[in-house]
C-alpha positions in Angstrom: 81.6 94.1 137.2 81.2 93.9 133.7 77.7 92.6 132.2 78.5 89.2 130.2 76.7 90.1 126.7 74.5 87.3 125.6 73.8 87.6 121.6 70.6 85.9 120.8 69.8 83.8 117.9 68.5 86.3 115.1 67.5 83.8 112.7 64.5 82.7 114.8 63.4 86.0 115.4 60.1 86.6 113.1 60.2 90.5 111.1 58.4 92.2 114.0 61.2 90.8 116.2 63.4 92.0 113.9 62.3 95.8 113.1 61.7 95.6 117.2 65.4 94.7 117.8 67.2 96.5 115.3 64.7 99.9 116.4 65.9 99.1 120.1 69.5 98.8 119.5 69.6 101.8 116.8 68.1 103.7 120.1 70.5 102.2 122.5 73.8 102.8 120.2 72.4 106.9 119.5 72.6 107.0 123.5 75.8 105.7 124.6 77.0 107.8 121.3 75.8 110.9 123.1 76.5 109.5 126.7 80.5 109.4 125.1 80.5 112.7 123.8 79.3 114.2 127.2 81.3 112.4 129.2 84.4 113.7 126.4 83.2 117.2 127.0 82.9 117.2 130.3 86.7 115.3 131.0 87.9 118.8 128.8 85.9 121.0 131.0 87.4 119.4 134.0 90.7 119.3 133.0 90.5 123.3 131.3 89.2 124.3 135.1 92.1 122.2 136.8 94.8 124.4 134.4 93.3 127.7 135.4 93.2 126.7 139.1 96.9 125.5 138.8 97.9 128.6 137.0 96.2 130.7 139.8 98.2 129.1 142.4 101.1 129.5 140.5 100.5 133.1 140.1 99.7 133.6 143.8 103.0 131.6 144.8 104.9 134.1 142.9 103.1 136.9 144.1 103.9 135.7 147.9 107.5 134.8 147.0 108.0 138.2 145.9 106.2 139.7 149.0 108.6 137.2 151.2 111.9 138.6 149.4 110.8 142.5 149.8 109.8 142.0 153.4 113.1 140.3 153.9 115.1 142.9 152.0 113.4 145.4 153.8 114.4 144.1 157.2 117.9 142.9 156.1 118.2 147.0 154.7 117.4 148.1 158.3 119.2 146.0 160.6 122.3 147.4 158.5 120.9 150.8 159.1 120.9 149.8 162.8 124.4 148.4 162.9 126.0 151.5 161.3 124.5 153.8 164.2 
């Protein structure tokens, strides 16, 4: 659920409200700056880990494809040699 912002009414605030208010949300605005660009880093080290698992998969697919075809080769070469006997 979102939080439903409520903007107070500045022009009653005396200076020290003022300087507290504007120190507070210079503070707050310098986090959620920093929270963004973490949570930006992160999302690209999550997603460059995702690529290099799929690309491993990939790789071992191919590998076991290959070892499938030779196996098969292999016994498809030897029942001929057993037919020709």
């Amino acid at each position: 659920m979102s939080e439903e912002l409520h903007t107070p009414d500045y022009s009653k605030f005396s200076e020290d409200e003022i300087e507290a208010e504007l120190s507070k949300s210079k503070t707050d605005l310098h986090r959620k700056v920093r929270q963004q660009l973490q949570t930006r880093d992160a999302k690209k080290e999550a997603a460059a880990a995702y690529r290099e698992q799929l690309t491993e998969m990939t790789e071992e697919i191919e590998r076991l494809v290959g070892v499938i075809d030779v196996l098969l080769a292999e016994k498809k070469r030897r029942g001929a040699m057993l037919r020709s006997v």
